[in-house]
NUMI-281086 format. One record per residue: residue number from 1; residue in one letter; x, y, z of N, C-alpha, C, O in turn. Coordinates in pm, whole numbers, plus 50000, padded with zeros to 5 digits. Layout:
N
   resi   resn   neast   nnorth     nup   caeast   canorth    caup   ceast   cnorth     cup   oeast   onorth     oup
    NUM      A       X        Y       Z        X         Y       Z       X        Y       Z       X        Y       Z
...
//
This chain:
262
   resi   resn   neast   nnorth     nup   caeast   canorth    caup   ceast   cnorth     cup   oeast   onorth     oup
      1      X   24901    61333   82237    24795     61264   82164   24763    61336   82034   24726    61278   81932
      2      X   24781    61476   82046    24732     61529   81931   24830    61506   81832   24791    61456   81726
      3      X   24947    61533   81845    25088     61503   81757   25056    61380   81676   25055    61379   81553
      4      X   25034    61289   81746    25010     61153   81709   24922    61141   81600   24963    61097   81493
      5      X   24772    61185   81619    24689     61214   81534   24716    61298   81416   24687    61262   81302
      6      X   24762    61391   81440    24805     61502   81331   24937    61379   81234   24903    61364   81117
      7      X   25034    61323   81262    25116     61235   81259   25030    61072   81167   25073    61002   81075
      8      X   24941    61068   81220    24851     60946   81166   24752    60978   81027   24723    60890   80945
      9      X   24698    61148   81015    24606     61171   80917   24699    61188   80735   24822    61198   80727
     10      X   24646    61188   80666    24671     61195   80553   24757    61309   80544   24723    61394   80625
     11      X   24863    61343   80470    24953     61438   80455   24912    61579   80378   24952    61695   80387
     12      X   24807    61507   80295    24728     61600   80180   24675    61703   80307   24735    61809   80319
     13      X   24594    61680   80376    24557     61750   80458   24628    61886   80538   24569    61981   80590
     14      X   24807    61856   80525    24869     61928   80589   24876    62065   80441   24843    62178   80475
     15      X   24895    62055   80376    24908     62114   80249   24817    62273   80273   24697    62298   80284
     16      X   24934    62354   80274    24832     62456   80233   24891    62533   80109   24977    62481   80039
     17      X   24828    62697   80076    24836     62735   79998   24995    62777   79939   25011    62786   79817
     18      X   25100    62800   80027    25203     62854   79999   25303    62702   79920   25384    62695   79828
     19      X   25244    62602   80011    25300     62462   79963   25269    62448   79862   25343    62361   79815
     20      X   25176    62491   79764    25104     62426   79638   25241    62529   79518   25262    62502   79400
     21      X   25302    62628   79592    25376     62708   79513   25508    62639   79496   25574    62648   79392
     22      X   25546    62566   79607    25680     62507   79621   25646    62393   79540   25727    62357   79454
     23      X   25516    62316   79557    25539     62224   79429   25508    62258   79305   25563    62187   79220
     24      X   25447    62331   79269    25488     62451   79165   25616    62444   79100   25652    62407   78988
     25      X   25682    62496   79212    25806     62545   79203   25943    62433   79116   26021    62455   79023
     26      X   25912    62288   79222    25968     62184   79152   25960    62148   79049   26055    62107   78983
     27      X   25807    62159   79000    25739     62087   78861   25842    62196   78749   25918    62161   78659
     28      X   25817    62293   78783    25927     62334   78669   26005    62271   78644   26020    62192   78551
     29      X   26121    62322   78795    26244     62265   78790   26257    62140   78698   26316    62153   78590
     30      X   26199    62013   78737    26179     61887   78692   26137    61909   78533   26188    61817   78468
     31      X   26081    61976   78468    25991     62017   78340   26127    62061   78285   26181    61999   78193
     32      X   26169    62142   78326    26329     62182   78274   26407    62114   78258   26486    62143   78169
     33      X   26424    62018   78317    26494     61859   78328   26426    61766   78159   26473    61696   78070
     34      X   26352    61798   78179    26319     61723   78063   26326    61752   77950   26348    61671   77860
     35      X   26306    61906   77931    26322     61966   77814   26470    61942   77744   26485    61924   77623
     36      X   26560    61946   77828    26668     61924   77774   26755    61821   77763   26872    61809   77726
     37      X   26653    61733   77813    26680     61569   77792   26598    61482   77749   26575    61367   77786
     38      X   26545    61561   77651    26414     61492   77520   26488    61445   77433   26435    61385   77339
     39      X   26629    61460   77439    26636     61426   77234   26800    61391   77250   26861    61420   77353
     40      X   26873    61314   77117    26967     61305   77117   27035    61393   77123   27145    61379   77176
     41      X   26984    61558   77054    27102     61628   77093   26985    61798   77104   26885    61830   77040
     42      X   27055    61863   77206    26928     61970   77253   26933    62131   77148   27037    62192   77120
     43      X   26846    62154   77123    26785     62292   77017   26812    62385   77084   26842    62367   77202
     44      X   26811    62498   77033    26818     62622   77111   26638    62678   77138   26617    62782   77200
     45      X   26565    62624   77103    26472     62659   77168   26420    62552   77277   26338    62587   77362
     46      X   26474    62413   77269    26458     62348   77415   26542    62432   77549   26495    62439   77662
     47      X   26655    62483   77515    26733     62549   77585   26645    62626   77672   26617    62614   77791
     48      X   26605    62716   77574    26516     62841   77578   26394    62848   77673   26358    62954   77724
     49      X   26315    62698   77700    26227     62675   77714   26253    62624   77856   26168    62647   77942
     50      X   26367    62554   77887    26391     62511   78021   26432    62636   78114   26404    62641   78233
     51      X   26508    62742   78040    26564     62823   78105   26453    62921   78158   26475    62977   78265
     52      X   26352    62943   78100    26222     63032   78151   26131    62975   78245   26049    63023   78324
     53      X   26187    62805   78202    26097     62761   78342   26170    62757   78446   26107    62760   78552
     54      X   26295    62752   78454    26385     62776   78622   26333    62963   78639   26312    63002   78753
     55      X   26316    63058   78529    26302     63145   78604   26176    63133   78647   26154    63196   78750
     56      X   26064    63060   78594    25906     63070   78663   25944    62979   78789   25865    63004   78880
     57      X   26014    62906   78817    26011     62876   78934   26100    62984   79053   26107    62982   79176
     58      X   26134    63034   78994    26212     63143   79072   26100    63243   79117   26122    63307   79220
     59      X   25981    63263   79048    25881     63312   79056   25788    63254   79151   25738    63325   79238
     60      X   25758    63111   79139    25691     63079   79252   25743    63034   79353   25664    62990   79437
     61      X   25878    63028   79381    25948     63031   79497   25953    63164   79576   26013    63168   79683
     62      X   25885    63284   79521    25897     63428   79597   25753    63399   79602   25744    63431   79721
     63      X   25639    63366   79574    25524     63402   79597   25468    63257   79678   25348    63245   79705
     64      X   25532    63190   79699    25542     63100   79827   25582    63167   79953   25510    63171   80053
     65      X   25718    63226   79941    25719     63292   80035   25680    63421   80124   25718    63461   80234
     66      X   25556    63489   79994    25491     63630   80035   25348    63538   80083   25296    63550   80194
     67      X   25312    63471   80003    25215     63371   80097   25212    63330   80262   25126    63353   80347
     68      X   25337    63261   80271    25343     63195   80387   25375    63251   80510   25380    63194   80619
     69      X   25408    63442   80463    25413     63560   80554   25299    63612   80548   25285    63652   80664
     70      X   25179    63649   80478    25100     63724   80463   24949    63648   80470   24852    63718   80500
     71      X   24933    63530   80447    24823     63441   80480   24831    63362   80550   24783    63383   80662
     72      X   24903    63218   80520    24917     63127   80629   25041    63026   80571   25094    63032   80460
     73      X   25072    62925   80687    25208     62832   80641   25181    62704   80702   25102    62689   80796
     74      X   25240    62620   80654    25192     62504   80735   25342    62421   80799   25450    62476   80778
     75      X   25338    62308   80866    25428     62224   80882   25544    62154   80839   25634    62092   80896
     76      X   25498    62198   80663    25560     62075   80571   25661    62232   80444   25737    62216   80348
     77      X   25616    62344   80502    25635     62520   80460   25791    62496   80451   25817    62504   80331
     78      X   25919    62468   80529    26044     62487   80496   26080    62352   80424   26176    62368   80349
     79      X   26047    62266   80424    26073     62132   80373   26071    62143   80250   26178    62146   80190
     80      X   25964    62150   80188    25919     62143   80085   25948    62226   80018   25958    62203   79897
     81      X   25979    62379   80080    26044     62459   80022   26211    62415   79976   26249    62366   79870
     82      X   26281    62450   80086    26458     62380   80017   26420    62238   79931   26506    62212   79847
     83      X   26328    62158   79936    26349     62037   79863   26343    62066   79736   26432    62019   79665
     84      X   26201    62180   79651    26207     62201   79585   26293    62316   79499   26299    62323   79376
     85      X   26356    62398   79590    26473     62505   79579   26593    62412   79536   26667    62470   79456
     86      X   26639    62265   79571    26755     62196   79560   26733    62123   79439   26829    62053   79407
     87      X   26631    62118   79359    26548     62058   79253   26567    62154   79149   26652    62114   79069
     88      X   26514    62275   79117    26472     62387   79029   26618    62462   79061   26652    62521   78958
     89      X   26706    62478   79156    26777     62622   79171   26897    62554   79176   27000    62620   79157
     90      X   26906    62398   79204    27053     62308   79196   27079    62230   79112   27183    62239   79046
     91      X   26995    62141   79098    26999     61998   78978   26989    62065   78874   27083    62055   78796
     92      X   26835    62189   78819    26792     62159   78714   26905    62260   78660   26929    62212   78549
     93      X   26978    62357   78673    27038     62465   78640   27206    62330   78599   27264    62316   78492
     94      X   27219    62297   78663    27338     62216   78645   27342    62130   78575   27454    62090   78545
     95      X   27239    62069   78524    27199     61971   78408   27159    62066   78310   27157    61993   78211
     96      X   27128    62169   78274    27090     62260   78163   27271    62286   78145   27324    62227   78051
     97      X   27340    62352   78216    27442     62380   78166   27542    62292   78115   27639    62325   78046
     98      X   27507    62165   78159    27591     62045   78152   27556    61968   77996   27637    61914   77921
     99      X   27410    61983   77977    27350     61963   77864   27384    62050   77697   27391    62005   77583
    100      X   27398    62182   77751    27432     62281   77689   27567    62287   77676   27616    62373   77603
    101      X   27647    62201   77743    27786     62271   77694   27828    62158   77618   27919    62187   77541
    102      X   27788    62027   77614    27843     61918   77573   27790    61944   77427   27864    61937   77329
    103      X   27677    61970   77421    27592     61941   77260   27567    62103   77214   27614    62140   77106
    104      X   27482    62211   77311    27477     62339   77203   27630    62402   77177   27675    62417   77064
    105      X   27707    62439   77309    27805     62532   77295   27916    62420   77230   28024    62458   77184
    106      X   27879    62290   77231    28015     62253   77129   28134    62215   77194   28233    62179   77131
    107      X   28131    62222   77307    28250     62236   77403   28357    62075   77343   28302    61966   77326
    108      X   28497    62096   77321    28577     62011   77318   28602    61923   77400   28633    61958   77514
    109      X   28592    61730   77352    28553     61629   77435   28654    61614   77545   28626    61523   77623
    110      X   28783    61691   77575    28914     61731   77615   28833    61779   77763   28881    61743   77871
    111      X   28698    61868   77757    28701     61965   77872   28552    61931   77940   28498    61982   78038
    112      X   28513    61840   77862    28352     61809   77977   28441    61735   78085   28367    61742   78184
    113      X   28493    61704   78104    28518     61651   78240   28545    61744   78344   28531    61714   78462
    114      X   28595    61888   78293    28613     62035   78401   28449    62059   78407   28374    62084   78502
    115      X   28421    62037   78246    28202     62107   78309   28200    62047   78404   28232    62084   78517
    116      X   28145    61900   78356    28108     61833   78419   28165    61826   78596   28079    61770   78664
    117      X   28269    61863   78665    28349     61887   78783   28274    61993   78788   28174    61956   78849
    118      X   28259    62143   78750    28212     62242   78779   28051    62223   78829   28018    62285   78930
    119      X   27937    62127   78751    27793     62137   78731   27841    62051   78907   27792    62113   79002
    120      X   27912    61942   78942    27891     61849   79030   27923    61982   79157   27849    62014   79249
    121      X   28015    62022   79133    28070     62156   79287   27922    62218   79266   27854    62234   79367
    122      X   27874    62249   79157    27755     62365   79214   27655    62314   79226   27559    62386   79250
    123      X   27632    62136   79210    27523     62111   79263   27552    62068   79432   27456    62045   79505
    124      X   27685    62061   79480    27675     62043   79599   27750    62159   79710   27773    62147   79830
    125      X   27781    62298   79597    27741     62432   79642   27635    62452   79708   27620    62479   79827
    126      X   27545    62434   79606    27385     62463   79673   27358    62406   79791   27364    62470   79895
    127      X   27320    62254   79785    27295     62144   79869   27312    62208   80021   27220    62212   80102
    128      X   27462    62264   80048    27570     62311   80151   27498    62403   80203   27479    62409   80325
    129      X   27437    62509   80099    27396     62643   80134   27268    62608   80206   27242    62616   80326
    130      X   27186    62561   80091    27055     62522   80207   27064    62392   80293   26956    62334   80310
    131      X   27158    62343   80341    27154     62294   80465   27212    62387   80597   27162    62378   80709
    132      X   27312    62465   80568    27373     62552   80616   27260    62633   80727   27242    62648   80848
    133      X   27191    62679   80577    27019     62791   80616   26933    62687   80704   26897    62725   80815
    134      X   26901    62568   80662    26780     62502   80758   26853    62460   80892   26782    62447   80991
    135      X   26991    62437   80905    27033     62350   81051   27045    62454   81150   27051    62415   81267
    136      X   27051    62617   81120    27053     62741   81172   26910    62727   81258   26849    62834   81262
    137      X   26854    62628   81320    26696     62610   81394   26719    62764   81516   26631    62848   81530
    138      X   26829    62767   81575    26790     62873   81659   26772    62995   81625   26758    63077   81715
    139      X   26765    63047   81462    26688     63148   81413   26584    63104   81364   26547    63155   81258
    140      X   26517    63016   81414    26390     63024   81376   26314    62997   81420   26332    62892   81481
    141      X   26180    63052   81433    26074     63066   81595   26008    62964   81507   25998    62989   81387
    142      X   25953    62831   81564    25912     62710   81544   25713    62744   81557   25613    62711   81493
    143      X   25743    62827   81679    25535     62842   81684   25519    62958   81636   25439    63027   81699
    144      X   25585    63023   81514    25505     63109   81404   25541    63071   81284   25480    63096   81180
    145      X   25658    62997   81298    25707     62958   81152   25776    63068   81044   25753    63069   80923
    146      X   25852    63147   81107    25891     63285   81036   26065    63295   81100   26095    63252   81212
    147      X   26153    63352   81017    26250     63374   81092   26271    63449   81192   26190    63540   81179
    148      X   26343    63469   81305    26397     63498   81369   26493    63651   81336   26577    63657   81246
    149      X   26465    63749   81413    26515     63925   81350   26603    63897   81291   26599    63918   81169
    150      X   26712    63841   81345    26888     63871   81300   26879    63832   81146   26941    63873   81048
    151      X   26792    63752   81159    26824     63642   80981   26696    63700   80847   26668    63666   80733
    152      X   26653    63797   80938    26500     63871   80845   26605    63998   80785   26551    64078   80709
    153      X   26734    64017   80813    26778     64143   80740   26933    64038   80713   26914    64014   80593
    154      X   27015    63994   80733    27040     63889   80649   27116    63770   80703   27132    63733   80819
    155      X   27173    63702   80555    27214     63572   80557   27338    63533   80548   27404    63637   80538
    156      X   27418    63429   80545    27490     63375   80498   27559    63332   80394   27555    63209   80397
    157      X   27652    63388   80257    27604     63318   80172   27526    63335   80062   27411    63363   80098
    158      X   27543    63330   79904    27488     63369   79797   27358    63273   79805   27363    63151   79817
    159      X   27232    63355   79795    27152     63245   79801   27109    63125   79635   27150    63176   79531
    160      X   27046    63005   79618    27039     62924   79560   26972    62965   79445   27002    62942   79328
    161      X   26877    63031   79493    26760     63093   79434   26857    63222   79331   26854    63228   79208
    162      X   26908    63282   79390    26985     63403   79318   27072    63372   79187   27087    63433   79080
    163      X   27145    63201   79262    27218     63171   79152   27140    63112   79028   27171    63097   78910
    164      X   27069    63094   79072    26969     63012   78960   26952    63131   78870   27006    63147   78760
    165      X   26865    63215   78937    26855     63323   78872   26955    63347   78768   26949    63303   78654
    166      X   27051    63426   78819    27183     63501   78710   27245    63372   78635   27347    63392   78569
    167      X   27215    63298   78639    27290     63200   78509   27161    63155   78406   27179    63141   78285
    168      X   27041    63136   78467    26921     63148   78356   26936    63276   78262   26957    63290   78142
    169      X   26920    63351   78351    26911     63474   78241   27033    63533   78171   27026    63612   78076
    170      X   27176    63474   78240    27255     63503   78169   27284    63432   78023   27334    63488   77926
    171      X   27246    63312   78033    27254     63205   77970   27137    63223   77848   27152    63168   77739
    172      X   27044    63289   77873    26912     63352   77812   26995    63436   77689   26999    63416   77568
    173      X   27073    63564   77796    27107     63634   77741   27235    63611   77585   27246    63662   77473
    174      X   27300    63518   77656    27413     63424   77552   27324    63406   77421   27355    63437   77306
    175      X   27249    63369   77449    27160     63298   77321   27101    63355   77262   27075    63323   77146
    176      X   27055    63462   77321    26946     63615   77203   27093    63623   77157   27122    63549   77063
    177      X   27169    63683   77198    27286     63803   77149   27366    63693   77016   27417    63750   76919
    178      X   27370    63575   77021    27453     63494   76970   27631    63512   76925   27704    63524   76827
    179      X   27636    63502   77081    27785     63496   77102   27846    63455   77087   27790    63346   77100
    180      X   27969    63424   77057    28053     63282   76990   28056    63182   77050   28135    63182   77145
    181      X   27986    63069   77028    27978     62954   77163   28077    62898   77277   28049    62860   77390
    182      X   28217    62906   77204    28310     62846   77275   28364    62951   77408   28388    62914   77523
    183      X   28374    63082   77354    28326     63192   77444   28282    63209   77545   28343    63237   77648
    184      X   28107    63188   77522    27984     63189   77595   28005    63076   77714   27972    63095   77831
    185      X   28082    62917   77647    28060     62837   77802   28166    62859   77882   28148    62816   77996
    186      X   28275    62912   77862    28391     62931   77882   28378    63021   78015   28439    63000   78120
    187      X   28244    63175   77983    28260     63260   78076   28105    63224   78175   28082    63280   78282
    188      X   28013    63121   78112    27946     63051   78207   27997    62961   78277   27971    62962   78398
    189      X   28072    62873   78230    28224     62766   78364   28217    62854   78427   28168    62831   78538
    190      X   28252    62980   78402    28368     63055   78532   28276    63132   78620   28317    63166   78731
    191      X   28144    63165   78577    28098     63228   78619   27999    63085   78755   27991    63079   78877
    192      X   27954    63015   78661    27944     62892   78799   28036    62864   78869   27989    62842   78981
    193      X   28166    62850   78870    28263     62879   78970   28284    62959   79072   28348    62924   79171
    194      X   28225    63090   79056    28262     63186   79131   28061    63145   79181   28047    63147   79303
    195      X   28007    63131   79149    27854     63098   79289   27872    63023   79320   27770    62992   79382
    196      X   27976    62907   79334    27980     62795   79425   28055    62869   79522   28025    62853   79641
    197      X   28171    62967   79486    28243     62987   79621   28104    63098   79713   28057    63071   79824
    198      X   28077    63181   79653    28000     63282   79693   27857    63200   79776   27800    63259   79867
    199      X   27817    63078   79735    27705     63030   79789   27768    63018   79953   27744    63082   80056
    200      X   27855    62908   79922    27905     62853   80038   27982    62914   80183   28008    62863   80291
    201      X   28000    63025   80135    28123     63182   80207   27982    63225   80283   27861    63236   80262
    202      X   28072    63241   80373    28020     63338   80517   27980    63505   80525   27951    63587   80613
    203      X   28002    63500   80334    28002     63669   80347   27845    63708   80358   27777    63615   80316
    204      X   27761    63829   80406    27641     63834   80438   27548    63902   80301   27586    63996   80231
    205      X   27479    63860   80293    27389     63879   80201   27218    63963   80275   27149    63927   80370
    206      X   27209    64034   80218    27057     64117   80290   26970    64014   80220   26983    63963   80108
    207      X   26858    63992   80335    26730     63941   80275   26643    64019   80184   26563    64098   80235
    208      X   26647    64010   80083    26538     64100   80008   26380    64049   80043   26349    63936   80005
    209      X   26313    64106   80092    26166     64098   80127   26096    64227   80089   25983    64226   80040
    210      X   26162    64335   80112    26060     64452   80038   26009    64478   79941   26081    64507   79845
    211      X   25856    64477   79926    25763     64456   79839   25826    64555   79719   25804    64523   79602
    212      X   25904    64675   79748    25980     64803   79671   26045    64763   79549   26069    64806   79436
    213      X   26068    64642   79634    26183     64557   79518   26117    64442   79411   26127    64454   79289
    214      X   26037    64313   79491    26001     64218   79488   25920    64215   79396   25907    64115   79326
    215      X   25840    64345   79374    25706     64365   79334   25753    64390   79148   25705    64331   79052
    216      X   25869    64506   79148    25945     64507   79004   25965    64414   78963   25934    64381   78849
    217      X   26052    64308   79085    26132     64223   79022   26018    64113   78937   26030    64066   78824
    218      X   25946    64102   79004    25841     63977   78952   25785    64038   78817   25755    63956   78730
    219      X   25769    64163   78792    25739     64220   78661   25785    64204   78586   25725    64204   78479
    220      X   25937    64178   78592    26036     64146   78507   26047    64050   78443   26072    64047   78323
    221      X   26032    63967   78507    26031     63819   78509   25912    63758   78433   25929    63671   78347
    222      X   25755    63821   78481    25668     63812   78338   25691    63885   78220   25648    63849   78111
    223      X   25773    64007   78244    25796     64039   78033   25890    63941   78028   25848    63884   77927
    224      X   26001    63870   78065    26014     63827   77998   25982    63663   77946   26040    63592   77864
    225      X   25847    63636   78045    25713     63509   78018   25708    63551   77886   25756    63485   77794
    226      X   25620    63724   77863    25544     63761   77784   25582    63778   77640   25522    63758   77535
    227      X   25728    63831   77675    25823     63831   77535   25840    63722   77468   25847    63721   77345
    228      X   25849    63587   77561    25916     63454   77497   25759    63387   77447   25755    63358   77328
    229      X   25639    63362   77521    25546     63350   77465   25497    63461   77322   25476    63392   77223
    230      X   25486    63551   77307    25483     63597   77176   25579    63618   77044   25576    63680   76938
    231      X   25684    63513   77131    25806     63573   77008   25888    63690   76982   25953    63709   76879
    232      X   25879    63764   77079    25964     63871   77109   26090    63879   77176   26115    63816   77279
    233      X   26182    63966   77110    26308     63964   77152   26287    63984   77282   26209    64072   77320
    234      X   26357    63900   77369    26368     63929   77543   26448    63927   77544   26472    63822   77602
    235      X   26630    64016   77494    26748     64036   77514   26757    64137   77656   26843    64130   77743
    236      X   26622    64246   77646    26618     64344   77747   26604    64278   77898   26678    64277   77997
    237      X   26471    64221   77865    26420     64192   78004   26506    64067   78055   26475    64020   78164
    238      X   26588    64021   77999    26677     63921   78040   26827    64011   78105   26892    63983   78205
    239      X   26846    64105   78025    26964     64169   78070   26955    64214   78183   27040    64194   78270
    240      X   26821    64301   78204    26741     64376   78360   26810    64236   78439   26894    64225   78528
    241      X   26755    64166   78385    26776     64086   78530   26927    64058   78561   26976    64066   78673
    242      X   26994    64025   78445    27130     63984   78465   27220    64090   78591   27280    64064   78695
    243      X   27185    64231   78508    27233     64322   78560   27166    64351   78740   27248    64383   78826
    244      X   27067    64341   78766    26985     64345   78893   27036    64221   78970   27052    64237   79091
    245      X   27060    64121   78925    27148     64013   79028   27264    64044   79041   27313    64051   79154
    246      X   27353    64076   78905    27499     64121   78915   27482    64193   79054   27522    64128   79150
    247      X   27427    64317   79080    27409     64443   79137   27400    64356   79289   27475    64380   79384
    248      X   27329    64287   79289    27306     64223   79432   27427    64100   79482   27466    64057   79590
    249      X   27454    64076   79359    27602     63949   79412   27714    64092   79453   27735    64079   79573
    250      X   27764    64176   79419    27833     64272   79471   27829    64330   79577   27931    64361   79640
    251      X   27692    64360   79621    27640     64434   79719   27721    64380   79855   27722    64473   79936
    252      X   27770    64295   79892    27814     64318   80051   27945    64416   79965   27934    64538   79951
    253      X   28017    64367   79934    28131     64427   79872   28154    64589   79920   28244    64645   79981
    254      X   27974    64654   79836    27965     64805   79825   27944    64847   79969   27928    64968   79981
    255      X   27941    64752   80122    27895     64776   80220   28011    64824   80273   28019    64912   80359
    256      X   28118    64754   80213    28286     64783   80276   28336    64882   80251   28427    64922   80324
    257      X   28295    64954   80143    28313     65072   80114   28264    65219   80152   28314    65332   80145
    258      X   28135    65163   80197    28000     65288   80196   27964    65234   80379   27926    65124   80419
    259      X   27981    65306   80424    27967     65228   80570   27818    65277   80567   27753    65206   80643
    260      X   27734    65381   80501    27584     65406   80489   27521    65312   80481   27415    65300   80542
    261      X   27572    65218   80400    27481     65083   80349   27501    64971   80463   27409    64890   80478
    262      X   27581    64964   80520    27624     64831   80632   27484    64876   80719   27453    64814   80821
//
């Protein structure tokens, strides 16, 4: 009876605080979507502008999830999460690059059909990954709403969120440095190539949750809010990051080597 009721009341109601981050989280994504599909042909500061909002959603996709461990979570907490993770960390990243290679980087009318093949694999890279993560139900304890040990130290798989990450800011980085364009999409193709295989692969990835880490990383991520709102070069705080994901897409790798770290 109660199911039913809970099932019958308004949805708004189910909504709590960590959810308001995941839609957060989308509105970027989606905001990024637009930025670079305002105009007949896209600026380098629309670029600029979409790419800081996939990383602010990368931002409130971690403080959704320090929320929904540390205060409270609700019903609608993993849903809403991958929906808006497949929005901001799949579509919008794959339509920025797809946008960007046809009109900023110039790309020859010979080779959008490889982008374009590449943006479609990594939007259904992702898709794979977080279905992969949600159909895994027997790691996950249903009456606390938290994972399950084995999957709290790690995963499956480059996560969505990560890739989003290192191609925003790499892609950030392309554009302070002003690299030769044909160049620049050439080693972003390849480099989205290699996170579609890495999303989808069985190799294990550590959950990052320690505040040790989490707490820098999010610092980072506002200089470089703070840089791009005042007009300041953010070549640095874009590289930090490039280099700090690089460091973590490697990492099972360094486990094979260093049996300390396994």
């Amino acid at each position: 009876m109660n199911k039913a009721n809970n099932s019958d009341g308004s949805i708004l109601k189910l909504i709590k605080l960590p959810d308001l981050f995941s839609i957060l989280n989308a509105l970027f994504g989606f905001t990024a979507i637009l930025f670079v599909l305002g105009g007949t042909s896209v600026t380098e500061k629309a670029l600029k502008d979409a790419l800081i909002l996939i990383l602010l959603a990368v931002v409130a996709d971690g403080l959704d999830g320090i929320v929904a461990r540390n205060v409270e979570s609700s019903p609608l907490g993993k849903y809403l999460d991958s929906l808006a993770d497949m929005l901001s960390f799949g579509v919008a990243p794959a339509i920025v690059i797809y946008v960007a290679s046809t009109n900023y980087f110039a790309i020859p009318a010979m080779y959008i059909n490889v982008v374009l093949a590449f943006c479609g694999a990594y939007v259904i890279s992702g898709m794979l990954r977080l279905a992969r993560f949600n159909a895994k139900e027997s790691r996950f304890s249903f009456s606390t709403g938290f994972l399950l040990e084995k999957e709290k130290v790690y995963f499956e798989g480059f996560p969505i969120t990560g890739s989003a990450t290192f191609l925003a800011s790499f892609m950030l980085l392309l554009i302070e440095l002003q690299l030769p364009l044909y160049s620049s999409a050439s080693i972003l193709i390849a480099l989205m190539g290699m996170l579609c295989i890495l999303m989808i692969s069985r190799i294990r990835y550590r959950n990052i949750r320690d505040r040790r880490i989490v707490i820098p990383a999010g610092i980072i991520f506002f200089m470089v809010l703070f840089f791009y709102l005042f007009s300041l070069p953010f070549v640095y705080p874009a590289a930090i990051i490039v280099v700090a994901t690089a460091f973590y897409i490697c990492s099972p790798f360094a486990r094979v080597f260093t049996p300390a770290l396994r």
